[in-house]
The first five atom37 places (N, CA, C, CB, O) and aatype in JSON, in Angstrom:
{
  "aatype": [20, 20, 20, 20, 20, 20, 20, 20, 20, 20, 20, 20, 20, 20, 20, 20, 20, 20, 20, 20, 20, 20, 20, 20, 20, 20, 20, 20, 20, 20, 20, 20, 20, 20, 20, 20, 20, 20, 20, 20, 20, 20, 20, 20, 20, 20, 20, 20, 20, 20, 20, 20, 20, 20, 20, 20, 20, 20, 20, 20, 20, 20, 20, 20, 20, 20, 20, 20, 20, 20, 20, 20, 20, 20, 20, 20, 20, 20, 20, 20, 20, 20, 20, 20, 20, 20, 20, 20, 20],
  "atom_mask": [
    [1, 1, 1, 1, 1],
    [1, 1, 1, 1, 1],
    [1, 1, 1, 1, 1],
    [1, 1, 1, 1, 1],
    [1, 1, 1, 1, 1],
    [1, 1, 1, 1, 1],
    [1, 1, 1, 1, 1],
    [1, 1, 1, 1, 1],
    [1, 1, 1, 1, 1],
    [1, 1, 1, 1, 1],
    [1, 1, 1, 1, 1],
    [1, 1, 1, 1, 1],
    [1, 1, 1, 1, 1],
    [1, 1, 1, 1, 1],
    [1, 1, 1, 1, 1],
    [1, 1, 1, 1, 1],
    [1, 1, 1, 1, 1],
    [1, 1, 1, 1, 1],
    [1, 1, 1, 1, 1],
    [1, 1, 1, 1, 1],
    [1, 1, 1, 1, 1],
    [1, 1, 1, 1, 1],
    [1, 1, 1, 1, 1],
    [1, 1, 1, 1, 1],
    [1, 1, 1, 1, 1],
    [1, 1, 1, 1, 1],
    [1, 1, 1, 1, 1],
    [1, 1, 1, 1, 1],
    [1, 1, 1, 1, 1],
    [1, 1, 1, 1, 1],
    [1, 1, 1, 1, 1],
    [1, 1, 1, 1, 1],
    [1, 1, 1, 1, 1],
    [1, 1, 1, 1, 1],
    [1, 1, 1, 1, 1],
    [1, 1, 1, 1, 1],
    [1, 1, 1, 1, 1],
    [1, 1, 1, 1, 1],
    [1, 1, 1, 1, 1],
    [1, 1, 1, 1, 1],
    [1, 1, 1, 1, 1],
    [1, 1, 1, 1, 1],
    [1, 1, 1, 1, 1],
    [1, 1, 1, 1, 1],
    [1, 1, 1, 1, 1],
    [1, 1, 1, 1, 1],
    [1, 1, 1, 1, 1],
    [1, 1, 1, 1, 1],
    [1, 1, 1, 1, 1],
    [1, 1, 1, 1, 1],
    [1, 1, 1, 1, 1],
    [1, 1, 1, 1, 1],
    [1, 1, 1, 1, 1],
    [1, 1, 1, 1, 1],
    [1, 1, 1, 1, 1],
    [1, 1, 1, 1, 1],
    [1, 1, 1, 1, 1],
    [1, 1, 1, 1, 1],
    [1, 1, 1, 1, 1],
    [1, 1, 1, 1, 1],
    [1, 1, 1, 1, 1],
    [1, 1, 1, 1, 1],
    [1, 1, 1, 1, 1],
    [1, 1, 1, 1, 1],
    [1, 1, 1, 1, 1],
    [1, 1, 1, 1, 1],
    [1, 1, 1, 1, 1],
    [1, 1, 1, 1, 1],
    [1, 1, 1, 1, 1],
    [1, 1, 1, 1, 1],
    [1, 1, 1, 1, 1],
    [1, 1, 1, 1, 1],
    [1, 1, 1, 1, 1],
    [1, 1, 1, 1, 1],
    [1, 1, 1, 1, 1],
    [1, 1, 1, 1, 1],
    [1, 1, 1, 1, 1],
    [1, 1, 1, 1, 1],
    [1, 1, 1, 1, 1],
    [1, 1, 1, 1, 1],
    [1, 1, 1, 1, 1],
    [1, 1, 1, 1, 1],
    [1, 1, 1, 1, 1],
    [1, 1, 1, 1, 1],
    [1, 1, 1, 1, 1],
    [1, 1, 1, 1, 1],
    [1, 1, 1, 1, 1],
    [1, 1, 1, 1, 1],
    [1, 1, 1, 1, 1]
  ],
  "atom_positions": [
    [[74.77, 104.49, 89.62], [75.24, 103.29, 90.3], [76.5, 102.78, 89.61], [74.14, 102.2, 90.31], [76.47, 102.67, 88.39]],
    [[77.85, 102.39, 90.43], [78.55, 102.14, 89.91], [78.68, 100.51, 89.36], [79.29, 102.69, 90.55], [78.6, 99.61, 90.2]],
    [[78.86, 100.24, 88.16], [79.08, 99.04, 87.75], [80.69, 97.87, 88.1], [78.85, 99.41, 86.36], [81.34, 97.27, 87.24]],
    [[80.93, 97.88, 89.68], [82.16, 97.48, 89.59], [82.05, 95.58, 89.93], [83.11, 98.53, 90.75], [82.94, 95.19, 90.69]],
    [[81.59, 95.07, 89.71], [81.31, 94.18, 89.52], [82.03, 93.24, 88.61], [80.38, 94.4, 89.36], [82.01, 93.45, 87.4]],
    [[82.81, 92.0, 89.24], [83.81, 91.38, 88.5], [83.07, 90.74, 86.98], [84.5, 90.17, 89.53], [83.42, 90.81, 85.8]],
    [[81.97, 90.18, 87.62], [81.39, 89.34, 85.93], [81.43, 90.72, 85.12], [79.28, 88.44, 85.85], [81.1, 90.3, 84.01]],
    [[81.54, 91.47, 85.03], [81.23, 92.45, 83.81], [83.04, 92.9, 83.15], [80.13, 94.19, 84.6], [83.31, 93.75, 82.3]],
    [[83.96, 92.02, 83.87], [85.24, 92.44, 83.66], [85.23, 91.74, 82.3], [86.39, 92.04, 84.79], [84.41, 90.82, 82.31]],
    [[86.08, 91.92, 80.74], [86.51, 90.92, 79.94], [87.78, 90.36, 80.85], [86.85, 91.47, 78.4], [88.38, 90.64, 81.88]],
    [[87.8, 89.2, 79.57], [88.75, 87.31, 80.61], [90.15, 88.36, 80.47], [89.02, 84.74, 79.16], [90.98, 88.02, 81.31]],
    [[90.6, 89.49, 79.66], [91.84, 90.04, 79.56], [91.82, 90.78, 81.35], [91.93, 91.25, 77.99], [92.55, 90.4, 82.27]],
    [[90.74, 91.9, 81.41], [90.83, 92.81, 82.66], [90.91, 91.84, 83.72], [89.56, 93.85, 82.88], [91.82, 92.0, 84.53]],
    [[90.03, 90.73, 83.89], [89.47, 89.68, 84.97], [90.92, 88.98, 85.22], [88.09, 88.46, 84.34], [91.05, 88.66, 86.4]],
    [[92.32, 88.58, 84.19], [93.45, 88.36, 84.22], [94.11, 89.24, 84.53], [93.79, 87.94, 83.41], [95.11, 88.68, 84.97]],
    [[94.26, 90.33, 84.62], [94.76, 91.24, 85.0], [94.11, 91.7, 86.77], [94.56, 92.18, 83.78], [94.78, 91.67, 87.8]],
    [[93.63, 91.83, 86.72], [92.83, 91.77, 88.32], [93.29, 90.49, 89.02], [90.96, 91.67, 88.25], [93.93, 90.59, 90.06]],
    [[93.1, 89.7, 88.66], [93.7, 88.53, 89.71], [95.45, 88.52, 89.65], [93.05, 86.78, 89.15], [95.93, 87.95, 90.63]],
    [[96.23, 88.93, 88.91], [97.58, 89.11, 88.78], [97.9, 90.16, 89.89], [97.98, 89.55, 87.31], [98.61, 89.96, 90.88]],
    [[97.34, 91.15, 89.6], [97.29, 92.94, 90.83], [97.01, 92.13, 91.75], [95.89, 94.57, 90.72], [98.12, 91.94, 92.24]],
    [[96.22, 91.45, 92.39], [95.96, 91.02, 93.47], [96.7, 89.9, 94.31], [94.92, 90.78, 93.28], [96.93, 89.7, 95.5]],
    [[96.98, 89.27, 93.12], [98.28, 88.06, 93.45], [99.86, 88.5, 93.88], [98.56, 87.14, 91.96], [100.84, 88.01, 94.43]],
    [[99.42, 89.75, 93.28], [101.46, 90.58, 93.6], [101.03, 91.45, 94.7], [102.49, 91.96, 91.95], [101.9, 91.62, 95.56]],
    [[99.78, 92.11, 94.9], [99.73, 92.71, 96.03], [100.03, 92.02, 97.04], [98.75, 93.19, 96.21], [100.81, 92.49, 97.87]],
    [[99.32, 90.41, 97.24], [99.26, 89.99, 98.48], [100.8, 89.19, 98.7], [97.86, 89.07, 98.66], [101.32, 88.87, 99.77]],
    [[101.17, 89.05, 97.69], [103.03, 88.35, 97.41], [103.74, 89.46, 98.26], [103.87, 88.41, 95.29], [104.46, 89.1, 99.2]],
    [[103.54, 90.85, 97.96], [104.38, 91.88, 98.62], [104.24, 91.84, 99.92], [104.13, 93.17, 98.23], [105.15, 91.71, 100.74]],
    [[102.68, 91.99, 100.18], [102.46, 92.48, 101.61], [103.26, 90.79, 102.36], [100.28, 92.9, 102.02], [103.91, 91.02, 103.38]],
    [[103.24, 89.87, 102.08], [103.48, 88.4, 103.11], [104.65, 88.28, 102.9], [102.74, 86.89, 102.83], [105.38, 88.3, 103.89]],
    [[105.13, 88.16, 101.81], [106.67, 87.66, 101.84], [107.77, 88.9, 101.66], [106.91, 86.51, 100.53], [108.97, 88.85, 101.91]],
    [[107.37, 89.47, 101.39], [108.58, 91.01, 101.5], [108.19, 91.96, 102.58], [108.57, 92.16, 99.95], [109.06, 92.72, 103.02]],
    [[107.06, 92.0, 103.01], [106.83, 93.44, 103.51], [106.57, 92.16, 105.29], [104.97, 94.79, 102.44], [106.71, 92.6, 106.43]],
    [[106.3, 91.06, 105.04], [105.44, 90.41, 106.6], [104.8, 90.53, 107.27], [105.65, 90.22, 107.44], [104.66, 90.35, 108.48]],
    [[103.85, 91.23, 105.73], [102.47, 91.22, 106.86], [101.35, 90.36, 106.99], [101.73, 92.3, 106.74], [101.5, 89.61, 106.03]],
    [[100.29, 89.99, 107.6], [99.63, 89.34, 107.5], [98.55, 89.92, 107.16], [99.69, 88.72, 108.24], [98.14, 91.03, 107.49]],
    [[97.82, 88.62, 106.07], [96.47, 89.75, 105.13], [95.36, 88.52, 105.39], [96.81, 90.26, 102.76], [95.66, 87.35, 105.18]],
    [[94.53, 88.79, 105.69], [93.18, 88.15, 106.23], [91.87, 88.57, 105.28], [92.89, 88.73, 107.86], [91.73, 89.79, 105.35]],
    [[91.27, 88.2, 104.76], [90.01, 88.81, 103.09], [89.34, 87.47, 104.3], [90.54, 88.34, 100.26], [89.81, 86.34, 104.45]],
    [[87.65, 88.31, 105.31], [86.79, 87.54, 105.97], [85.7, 88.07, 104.98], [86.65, 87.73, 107.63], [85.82, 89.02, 104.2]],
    [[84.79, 87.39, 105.15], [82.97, 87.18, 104.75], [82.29, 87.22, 106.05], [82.45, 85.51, 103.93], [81.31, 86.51, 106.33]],
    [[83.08, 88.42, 107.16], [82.32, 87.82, 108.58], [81.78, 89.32, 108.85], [83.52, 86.99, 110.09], [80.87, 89.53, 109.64]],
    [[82.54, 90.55, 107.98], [82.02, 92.18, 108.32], [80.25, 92.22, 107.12], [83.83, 93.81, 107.49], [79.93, 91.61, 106.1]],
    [[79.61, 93.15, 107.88], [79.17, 93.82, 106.54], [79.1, 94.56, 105.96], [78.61, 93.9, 106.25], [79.72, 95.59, 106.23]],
    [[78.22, 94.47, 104.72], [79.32, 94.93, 103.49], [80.48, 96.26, 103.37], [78.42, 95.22, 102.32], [81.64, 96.34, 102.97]],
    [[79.42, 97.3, 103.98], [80.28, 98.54, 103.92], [81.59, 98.76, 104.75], [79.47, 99.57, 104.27], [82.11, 99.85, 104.54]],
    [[82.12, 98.09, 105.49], [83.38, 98.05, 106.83], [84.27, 97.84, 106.0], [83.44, 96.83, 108.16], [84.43, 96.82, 105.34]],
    [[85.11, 99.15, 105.99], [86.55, 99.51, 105.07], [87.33, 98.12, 106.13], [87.48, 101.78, 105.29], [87.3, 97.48, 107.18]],
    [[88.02, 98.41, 104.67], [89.25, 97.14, 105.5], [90.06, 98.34, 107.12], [91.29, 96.55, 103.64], [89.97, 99.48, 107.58]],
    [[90.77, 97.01, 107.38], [91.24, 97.67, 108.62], [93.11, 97.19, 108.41], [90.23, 96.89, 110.28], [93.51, 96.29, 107.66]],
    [[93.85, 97.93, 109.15], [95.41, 97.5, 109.33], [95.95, 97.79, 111.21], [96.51, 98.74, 108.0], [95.63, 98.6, 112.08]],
    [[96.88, 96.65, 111.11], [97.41, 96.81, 112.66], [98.79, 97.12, 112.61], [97.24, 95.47, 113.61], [99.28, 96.88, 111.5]],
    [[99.69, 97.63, 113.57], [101.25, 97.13, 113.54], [101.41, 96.57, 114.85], [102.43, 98.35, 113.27], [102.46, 95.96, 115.08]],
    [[100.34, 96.7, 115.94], [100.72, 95.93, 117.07], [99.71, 94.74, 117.78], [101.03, 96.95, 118.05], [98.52, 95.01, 117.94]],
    [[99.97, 94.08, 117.98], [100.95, 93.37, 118.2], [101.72, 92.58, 117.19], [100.57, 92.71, 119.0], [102.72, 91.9, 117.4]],
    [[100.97, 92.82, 115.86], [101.92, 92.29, 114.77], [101.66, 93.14, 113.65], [101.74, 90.75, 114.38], [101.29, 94.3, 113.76]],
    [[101.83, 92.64, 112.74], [101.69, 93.81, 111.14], [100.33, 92.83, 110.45], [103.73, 93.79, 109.61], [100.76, 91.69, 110.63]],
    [[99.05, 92.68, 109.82], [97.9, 92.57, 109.83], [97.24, 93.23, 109.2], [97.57, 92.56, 110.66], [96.76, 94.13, 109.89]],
    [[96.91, 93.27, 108.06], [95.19, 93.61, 107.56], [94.26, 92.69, 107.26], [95.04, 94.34, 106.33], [94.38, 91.49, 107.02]],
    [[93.11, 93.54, 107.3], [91.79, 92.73, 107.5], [91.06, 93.37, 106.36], [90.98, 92.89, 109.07], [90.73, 94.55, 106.18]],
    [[90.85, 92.03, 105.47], [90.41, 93.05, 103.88], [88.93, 92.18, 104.01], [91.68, 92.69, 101.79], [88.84, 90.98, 104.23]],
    [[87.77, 93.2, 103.79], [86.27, 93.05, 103.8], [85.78, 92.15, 102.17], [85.53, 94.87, 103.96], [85.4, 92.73, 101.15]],
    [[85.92, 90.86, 102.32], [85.66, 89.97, 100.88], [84.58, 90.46, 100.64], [85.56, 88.32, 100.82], [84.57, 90.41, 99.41]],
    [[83.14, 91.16, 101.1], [82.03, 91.35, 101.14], [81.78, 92.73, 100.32], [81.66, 91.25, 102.46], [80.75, 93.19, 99.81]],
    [[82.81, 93.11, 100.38], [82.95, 94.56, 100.01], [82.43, 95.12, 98.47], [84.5, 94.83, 100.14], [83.08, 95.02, 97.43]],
    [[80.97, 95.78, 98.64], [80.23, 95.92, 97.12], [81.04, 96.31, 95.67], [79.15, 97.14, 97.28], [80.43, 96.22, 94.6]],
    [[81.92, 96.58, 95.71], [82.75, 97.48, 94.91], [84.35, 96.48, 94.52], [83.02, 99.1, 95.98], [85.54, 96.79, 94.5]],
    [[83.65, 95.28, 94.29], [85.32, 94.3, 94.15], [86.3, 94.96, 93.49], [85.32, 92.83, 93.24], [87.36, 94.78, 94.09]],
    [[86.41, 95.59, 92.6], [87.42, 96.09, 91.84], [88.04, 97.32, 92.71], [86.85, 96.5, 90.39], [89.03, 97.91, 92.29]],
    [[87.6, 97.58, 93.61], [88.53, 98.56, 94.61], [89.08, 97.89, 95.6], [87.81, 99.69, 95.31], [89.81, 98.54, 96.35]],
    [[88.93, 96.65, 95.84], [89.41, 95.43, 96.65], [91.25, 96.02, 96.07], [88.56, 93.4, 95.96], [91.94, 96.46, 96.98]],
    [[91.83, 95.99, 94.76], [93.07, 96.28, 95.12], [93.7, 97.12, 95.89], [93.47, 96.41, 94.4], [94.37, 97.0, 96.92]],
    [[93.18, 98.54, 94.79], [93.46, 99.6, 95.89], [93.57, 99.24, 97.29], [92.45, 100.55, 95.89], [94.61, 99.05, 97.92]],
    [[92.16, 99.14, 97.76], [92.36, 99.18, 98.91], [93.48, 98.26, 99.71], [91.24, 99.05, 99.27], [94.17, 98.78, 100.59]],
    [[93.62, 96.97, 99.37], [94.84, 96.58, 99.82], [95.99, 97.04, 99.59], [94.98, 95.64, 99.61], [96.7, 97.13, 100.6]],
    [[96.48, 97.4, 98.54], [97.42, 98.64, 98.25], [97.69, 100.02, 99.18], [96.9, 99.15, 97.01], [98.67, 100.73, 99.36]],
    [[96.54, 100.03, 99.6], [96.14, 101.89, 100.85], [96.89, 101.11, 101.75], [93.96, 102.61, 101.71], [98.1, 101.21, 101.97]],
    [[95.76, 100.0, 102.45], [96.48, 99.51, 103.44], [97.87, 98.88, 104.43], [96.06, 99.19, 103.34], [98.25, 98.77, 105.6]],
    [[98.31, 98.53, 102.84], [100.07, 98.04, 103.16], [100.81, 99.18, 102.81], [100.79, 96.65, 102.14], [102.03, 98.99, 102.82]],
    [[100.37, 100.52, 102.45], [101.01, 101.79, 102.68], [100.84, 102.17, 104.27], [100.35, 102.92, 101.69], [101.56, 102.94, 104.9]],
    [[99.93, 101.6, 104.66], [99.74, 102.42, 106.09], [100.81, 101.62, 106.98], [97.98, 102.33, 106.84], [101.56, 102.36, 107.62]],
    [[101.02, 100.18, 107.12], [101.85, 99.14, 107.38], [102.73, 99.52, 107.75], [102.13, 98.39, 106.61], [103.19, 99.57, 108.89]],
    [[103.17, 99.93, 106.53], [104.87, 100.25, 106.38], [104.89, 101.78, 106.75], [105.62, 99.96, 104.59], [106.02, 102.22, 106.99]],
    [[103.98, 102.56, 106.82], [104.26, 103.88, 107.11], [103.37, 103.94, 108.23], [104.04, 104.94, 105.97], [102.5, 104.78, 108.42]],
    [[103.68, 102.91, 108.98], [102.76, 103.19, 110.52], [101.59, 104.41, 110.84], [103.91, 103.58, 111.69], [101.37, 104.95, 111.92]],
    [[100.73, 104.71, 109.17], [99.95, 105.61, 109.78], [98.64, 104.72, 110.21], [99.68, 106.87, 108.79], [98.52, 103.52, 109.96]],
    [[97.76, 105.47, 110.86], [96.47, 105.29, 110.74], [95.59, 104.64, 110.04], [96.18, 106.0, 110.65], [95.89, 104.72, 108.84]],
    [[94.56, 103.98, 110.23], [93.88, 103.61, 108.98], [92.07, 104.69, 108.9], [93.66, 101.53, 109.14], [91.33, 104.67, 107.92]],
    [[91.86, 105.33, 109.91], [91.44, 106.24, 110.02], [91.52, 107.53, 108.9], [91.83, 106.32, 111.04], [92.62, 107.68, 108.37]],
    [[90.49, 108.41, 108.53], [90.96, 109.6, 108.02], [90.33, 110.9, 108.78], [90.65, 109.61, 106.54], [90.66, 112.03, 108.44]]
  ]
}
């Protein structure tokens, strides 16, 4: 079982995680324009999702068991954005 679970971060990693996450979402809104949405409305397992039409959009799963891949994955997703692929594999 993986231990990714924020309380188990030290206050150094747990600062560092909220920084990655603070510049991720800085990039994707104000440089890149996209819009980033983190709901508590999927469950748990529903990968985030990305749009380019009718606007540019991801939808990041707050619920998501594995918080510490919460960057990445927003990171995957504003690659797909900007490189109009799929969010599919």
């Amino acid at each position: 079982m993986k231990n990714n679970n924020l309380d188990y971060l030290s206050i150094e990693n747990r600062e560092n995680y909220d920084r990655l996450l603070k510049f991720l979402m800085n990039k994707a809104m104000f440089d890149y324009h996209i819009g980033v949405e983190f709901t508590n409305q999927l469950p748990p397992f529903a990968p985030p999702v990305c749009y380019n039409d009718p606007g540019k959009c991801i939808i990041m799963n707050s619920r998501w068991p594995y918080p510490t891949e919460i960057p990445f994955q927003l990171a995957h997703e504003i690659a797909h954005v900007l490189h109009e692929g799929a969010t599919l594999l």
